[in-house]
N, C-alpha and C positions, 0 to 999 in steps of 0.2 A: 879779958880783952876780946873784944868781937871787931875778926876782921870786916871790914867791910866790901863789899862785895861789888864789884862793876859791873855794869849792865854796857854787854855792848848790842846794840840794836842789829847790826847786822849778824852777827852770831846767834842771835834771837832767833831771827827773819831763815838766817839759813838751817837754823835747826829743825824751826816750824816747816820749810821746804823737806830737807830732807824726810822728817817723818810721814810728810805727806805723802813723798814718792815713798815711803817704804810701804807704805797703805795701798796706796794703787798698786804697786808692787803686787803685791801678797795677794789681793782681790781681784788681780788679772791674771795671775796662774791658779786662783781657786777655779775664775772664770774660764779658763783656758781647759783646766781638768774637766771641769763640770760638762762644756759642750764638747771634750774628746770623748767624755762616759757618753753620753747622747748619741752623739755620730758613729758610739763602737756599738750600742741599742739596736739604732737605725738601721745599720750595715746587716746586722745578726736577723733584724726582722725584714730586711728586704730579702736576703739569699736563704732563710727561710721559706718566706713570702715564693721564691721563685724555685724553690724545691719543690714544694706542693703544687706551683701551677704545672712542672713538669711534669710529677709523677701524675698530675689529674689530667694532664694531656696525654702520655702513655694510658692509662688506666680507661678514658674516654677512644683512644685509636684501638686499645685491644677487643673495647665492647663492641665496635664497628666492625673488627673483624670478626667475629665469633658473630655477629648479626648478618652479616656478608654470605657466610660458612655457611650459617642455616639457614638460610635463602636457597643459596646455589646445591646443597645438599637437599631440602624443599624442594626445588624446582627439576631437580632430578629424579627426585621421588613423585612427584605428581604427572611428570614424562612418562616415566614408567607405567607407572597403573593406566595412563590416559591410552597410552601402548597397546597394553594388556589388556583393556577393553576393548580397543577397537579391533583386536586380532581377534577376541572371543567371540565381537558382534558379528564380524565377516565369515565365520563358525558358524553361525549359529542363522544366520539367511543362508550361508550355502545349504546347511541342513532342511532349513525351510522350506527353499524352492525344488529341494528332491520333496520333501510331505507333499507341496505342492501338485509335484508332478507325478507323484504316487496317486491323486487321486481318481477315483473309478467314474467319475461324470460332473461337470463346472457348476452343480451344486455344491458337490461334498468340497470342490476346489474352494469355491468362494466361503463355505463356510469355514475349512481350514483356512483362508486366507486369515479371517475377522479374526480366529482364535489366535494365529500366528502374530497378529498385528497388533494384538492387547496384550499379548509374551509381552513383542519386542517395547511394547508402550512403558511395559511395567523396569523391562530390561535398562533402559533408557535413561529411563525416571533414577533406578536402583543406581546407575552409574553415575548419574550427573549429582545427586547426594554423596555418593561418594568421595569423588571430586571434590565438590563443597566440602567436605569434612578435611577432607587432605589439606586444601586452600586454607581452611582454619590453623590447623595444627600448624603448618607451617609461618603463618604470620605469628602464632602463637610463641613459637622458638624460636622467629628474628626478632620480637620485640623483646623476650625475657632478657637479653642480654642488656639491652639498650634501658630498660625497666629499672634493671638491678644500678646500672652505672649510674642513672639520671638521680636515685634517690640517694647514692652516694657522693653524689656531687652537692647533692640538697643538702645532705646531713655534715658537709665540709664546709658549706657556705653558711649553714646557721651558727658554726662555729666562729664566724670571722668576727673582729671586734671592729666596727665603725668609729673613725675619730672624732 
């Protein structure tokens, strides 16, 4: 014997509902998983994202400083010598104007003078090279810091990935 089986339509109706809502169900905490995995991505790549810019703003203020240092240690050192010359050159005319006045008739003066005055031409010359050379050295050790840091910033940024 084969019972026969009732069809009730709304039993139907509510069963096809329910299964529906268990579908949405299930597909809105997949969906719900899915963007908390994302936003827990995003979170790790932003405070990331904001460690590097910190430590490359540290890393960028300490090059500043150590460019700073060797400037004002530069600029003390080319004080110095600029110093040290002009103490040598006020030396070296006081000695002059005794040659000067050593000499025995304003011939022998005037031609000590010429010799004295291609010295100090030469003296001059010698100094203000020196100078420039100082001037060098020293832009030399403020940019090396700022050199080293700019291409570590390069070699951080070619690492970034564009979305």
């Amino acid at each position: 014997m084969t019972k026969a089986v009732k069809h009730d339509p709304i039993a139907v109706v509510e069963d096809a509902v329910n299964a529906a809502l268990a579908t949405a169900k299930e597909n809105q905490e997949k969906f719900a998983k899915a963007v908390e995995a994302e936003a827990q991505k995003a979170q790790k790549a932003a405070v990331e994202s904001l460690d590097q810019a910190v430590t490359a703003h540290h890393a960028n203020v300490d090059a500043f400083v150590a460019a700073t240092k060797a400037a004002i240690d530069g600029f003390t050192k080319i004080g110095e010598l600029a110093k040290a010359q002009a103490e040598a050159a006020i030396e070296v005319r006081a000695a002059d104007m005794k040659t000067v006045l050593a000499a025995k008739d304003p011939k022998e003066a005037v031609e000590v003078q010429i010799e004295l005055a291609k010295a100090a031409h030469k003296q001059a010359t010698d100094a203000a090279e020196a100078l420039a050379a100082a001037g060098r050295e020293v832009a030399n050790d403020v940019i090396k810091p700022v050199e080293k840091q700019v291409a570590a910033n390069l070699k951080e940024l070619s690492k970034l990935k564009v979305a």
